[in-house]
C-alpha positions in Angstrom: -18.7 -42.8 -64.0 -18.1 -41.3 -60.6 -15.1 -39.0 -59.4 -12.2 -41.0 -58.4 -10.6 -37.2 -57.6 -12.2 -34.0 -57.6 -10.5 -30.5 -56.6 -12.4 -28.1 -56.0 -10.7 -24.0 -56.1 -8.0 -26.0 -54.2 -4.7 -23.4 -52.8 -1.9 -24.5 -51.3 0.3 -21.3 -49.5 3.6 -21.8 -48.2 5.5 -18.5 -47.1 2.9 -16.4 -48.8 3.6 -18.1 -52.3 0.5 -20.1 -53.8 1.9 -23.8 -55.3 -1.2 -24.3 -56.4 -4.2 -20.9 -56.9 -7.7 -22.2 -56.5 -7.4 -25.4 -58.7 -10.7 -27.0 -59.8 -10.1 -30.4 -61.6 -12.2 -33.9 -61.4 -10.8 -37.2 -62.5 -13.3 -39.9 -63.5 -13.0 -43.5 -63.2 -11.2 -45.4 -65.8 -9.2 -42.0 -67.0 -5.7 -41.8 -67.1 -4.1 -38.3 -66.9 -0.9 -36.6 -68.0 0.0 -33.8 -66.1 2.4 -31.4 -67.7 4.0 -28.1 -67.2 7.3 -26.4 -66.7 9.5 -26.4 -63.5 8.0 -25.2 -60.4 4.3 -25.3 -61.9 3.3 -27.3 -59.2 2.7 -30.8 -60.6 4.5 -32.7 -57.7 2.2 -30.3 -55.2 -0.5 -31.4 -57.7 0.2 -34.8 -57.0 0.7 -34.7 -53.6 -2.7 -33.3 -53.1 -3.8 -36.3 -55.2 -1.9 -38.9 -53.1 -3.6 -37.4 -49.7 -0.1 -36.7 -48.2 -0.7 -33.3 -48.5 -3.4 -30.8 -47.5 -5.0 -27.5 -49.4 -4.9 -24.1 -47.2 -7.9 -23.9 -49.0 -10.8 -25.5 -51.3 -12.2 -28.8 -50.5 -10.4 -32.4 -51.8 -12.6 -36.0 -52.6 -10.1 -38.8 -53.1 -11.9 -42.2 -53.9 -15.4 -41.1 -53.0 -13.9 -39.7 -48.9 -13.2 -36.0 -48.2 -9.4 -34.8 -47.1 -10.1 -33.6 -43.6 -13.1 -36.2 -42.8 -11.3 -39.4 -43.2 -8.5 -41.0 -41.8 -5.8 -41.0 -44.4 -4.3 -44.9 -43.3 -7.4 -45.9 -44.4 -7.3 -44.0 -47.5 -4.0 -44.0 -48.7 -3.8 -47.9 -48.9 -6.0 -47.5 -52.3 -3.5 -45.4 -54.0 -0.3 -46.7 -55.5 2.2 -43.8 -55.9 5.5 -44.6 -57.7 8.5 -41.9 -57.7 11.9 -40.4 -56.7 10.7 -39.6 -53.2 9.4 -43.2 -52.7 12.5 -44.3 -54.4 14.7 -42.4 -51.3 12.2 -44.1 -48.7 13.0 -47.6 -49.8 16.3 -49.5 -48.1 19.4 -49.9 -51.2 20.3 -53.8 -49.4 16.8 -54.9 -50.0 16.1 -57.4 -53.1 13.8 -56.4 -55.8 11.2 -58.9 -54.7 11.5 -57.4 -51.1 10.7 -53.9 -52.5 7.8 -55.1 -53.9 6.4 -57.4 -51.6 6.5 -54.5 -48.4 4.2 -52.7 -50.3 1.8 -55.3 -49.7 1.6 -54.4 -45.3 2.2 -50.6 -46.6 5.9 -51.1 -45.4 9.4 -49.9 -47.1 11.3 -52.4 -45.0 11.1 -55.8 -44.5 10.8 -56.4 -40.3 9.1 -60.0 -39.1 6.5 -60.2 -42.1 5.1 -63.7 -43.2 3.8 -63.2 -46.8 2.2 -65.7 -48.0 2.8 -67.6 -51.3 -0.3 -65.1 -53.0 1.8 -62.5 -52.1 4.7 -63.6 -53.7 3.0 -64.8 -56.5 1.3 -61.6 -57.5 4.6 -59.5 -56.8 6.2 -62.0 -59.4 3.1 -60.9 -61.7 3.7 -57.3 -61.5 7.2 -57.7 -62.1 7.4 -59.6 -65.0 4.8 -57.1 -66.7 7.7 -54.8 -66.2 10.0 -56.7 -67.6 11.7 -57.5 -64.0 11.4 -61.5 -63.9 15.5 -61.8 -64.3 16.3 -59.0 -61.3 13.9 -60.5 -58.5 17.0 -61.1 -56.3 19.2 -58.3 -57.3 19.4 -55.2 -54.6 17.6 -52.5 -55.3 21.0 -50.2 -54.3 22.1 -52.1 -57.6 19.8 -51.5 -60.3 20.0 -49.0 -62.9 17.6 -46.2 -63.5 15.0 -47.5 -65.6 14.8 -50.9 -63.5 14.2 -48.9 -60.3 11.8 -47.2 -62.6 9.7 -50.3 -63.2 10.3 -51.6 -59.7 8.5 -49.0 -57.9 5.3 -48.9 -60.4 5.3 -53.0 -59.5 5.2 -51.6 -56.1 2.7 -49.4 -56.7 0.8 -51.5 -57.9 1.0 -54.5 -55.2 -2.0 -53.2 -53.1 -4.6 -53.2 -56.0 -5.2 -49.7 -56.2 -7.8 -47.5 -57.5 -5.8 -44.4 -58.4 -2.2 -45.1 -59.6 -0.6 -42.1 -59.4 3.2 -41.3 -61.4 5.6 -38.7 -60.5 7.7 -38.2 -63.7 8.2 -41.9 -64.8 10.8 -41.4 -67.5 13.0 -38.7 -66.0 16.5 -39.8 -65.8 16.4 -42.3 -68.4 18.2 -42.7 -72.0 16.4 -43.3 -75.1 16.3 -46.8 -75.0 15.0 -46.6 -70.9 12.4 -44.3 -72.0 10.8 -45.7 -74.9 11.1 -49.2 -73.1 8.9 -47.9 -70.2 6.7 -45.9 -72.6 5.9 -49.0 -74.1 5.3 -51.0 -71.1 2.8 -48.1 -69.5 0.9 -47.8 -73.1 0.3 -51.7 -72.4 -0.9 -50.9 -68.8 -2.6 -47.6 -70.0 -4.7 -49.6 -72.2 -5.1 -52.5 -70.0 -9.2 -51.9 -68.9 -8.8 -53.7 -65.5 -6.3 -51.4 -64.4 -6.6 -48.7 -62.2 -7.4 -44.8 -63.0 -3.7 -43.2 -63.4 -1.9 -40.0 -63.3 1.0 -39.6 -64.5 3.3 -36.5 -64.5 5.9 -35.0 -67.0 7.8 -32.2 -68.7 7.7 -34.0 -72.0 4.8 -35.3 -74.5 6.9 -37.6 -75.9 6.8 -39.4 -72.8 3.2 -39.5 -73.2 2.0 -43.3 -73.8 -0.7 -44.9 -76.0 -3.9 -45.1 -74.0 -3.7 -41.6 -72.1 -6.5 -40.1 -72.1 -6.7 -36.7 -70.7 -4.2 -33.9 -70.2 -3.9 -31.0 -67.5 -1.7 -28.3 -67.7 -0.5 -26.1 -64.9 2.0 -23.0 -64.8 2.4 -20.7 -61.7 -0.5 -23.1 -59.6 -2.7 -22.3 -61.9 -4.7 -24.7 -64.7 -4.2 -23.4 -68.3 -6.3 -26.6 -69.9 -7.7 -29.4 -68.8 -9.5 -32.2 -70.9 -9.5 -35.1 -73.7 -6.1 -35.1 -74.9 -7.5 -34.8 -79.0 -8.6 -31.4 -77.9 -6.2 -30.0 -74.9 -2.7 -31.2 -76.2 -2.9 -28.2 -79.1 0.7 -25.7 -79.6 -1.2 -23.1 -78.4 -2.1 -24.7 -74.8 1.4 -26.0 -74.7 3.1 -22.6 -76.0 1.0 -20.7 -73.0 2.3 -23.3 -70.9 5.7 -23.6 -71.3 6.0 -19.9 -72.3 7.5 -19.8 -75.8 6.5 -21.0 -79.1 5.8 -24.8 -79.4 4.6 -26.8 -82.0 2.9 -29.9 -81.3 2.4 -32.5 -83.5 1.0 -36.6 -83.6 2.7 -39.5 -84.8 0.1 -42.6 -84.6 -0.3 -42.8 -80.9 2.8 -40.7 -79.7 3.2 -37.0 -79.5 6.0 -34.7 -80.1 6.9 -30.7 -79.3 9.7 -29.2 -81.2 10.3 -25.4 -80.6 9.9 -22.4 -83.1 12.9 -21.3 -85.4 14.4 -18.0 -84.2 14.0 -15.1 -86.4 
């Protein structure tokens, strides 16, 4: 399998604090990722490097085969589908769900003078009803609740066919019901062998869905454990991690971490 992403002692500096210290992680195709670690770890930096809109101070970056620095980044970016809250603040409140999902396909936010054609629309309508949209295609975006503009923006995401689909914290903001809905719907899409490499990023193994692979976890910028999820996702990686006792423990195909009685 080839790299689809590979980091190599990547640092990112801003007002001499390191978001990320000399970070070396590969991503093979056909893997999909959870990326977990507490507040301020650096998982959105993480994924930012990931998504090409951001560059290391240091250490060299290989998105999709291409080097960050030696190719131009319209070109690139195009091939990976990033769903999250800053998207979410990019896209317009009067537009319709459908609209959200088919300006993804000119790499737009708005609608301007676009003339999609009925393919377009046809596989937008595909990607939303594998979310479980079909019923809110005309609805406004500004109107939707949580957990639909959740599933809207990873139908967006995935409008342009990507390679790496990349998710900053899917789940966050959503009740029980929102969450295991989703968690079900990315398990499907997880194990799904057509679709593309993913990373996904939380605070919380239970949000965690069948077909992940491979966890990373990062505290302070730095990478505590990285690797097949069987083997990484252990209480001690996650109690390092999080910095106090955790337990971890597997249910079928879902996790859970509870916390240590105190003494």
């Amino acid at each position: 399998m080839s790299d689809v992403l590979e980091l190599v002692d990547v640092s990112v500096v801003r007002d001499g604090r390191a978001l990320l210290d000399e970070v070396s992680w590969s991503i093979k195709e056909g893997e999909r990722w959870v990326i977990l670690g507490p507040n301020g770890a650096g998982k959105t930096t993480l994924l930012n490097v990931a998504s090409s809109y951001l560059f290391p101070t240091r250490g060299t970056v290989s998105i999709l085969g291409d080097r960050l620095g030696k190719v131009d980044v319209f070109d690139l970016r195009p091939r990976i589908g990033v769903a999250g809250v800053a998207m979410s603040e990019k896209l317009p409140k009067r537009q319709t769900v459908l609209q959200t999902v088919l300006t993804a396909a000119y790499g737009m936010t708005a609608t301007w003078n676009e003339d999609y054609e009925e393919v377009d629309k046809d596989r937008a309508l595909a990607f939303l009803d594998r979310l479980g949209m079909t019923e809110y295609t005309d609805r406004r975006f500004g109107t939707l609740s949580e957990g639909e503009r959740k599933r809207t923006l990873i139908a967006r995401a995935m409008m342009t066919d990507p390679e790496l689909l990349l998710l900053d914290e899917p789940a966050a903001g959503l009740d029980l019901g929102g969450r295991e809905d989703l968690v079900r719907r990315l398990g499907r899409l997880a194990r799904d062998p057509l679709a593309p490499s993913m990373i996904m990023v939380t605070h919380h193994v239970e949000e965690i869905a069948p077909g992940f692979t491979h966890v990373l976890m990062i505290r302070q910028g730095k990478v505590l454990a990285a690797g097949p999820m069987e083997t990484e996702l252990t209480s001690r990686n996650l109690s390092l991690c999080f910095g106090l006792p955790l337990v971890v423990e597997r249910n079928g195909q879902r996790w859970t971490a509870t916390g240590l009685p105190l003494k």
